[in-house]
C-alpha positions in Angstrom: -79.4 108.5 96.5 -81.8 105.8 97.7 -81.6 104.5 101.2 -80.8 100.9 102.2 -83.4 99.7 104.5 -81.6 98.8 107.7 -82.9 95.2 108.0 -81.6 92.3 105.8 -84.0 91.2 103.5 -85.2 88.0 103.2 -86.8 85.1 101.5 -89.2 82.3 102.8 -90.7 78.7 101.3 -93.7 76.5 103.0 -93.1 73.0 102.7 -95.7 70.3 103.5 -95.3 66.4 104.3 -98.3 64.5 104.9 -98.2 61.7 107.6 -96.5 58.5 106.1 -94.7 60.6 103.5 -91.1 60.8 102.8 -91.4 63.9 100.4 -92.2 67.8 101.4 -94.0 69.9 98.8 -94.4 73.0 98.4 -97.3 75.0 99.7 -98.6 78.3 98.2 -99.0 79.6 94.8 -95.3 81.1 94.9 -92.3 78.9 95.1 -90.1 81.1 97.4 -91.7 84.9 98.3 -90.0 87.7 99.8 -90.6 88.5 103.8 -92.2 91.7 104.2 -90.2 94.5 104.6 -92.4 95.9 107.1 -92.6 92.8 109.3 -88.8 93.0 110.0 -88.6 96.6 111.3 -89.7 96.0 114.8 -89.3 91.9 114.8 -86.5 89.7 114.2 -86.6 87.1 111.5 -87.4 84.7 114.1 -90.3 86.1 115.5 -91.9 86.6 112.3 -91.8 82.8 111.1 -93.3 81.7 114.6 -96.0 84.7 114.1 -96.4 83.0 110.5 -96.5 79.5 111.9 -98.4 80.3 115.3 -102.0 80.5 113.4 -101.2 77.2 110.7 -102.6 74.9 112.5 -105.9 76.3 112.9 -105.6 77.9 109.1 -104.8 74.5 108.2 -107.0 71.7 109.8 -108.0 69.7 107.4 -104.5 69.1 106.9 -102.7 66.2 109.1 -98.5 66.2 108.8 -95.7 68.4 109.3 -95.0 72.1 108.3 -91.6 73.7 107.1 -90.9 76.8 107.2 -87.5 77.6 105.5 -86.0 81.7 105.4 -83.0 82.4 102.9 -80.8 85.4 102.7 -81.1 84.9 98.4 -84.1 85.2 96.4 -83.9 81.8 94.5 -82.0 79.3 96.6 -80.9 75.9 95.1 -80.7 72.5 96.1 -77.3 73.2 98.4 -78.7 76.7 99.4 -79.1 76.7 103.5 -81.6 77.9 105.5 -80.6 80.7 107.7 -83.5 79.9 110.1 -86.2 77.0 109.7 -88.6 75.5 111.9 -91.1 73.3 112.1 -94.9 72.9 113.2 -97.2 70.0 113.4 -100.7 70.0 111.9 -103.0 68.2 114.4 -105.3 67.4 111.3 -109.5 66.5 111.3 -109.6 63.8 113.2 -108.6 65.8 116.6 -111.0 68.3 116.0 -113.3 65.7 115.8 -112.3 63.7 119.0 -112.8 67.5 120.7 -116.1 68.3 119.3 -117.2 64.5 120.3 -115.5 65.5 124.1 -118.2 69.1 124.1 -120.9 67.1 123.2 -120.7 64.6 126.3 -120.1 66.9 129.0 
């Protein structure tokens, strides 16, 4: 008999919308992927998407807009499917990184 791992799985989708943009798209190669077993044995759901979303901006800099992070209990939502947890980061974009570097170089 197999075992049932004790965690619920789950499923996640990264959306992007680019300042001035009234659609998200999707991000990745993958239109929804599954959330590592092994990343919900000693963390909650939450704490993994915040993990996940904590190093974005800085993976992501030439990037300037709005995140989404969106965690399903099904493996191919639809359109009416809800998120059991989402949230949200913003990506600073180039042209802060730029007013920073211009900030080191004065002082």
């Amino acid at each position: 008999m197999l075992k049932k791992p004790y965690w619920q799985p789950y499923w996640w989708r990264m959306s992007y919308r680019a300042d001035g943009a009234s659609q998200w798209s999707p991000m990745g190669p993958e239109p929804i992927s599954q959330v590592p077993n092994g990343a919900l044995e000693n963390a909650s759901l939450e704490a993994w998407a915040h993990a996940l979303l904590a190093e974005a901006p800085h993976e992501l800099d030439d990037l300037r807009g709005e995140l989404l992070l969106e965690c399903f209990e099904e493996p191919a939502p639809d359109a009416h499917s809800r998120p059991v947890y989402s949230c949200q980061v913003r990506l600073p974009g180039p042209a802060l990184h730029s007013e920073a570097g211009r900030r080191q170089r004065r002082t």
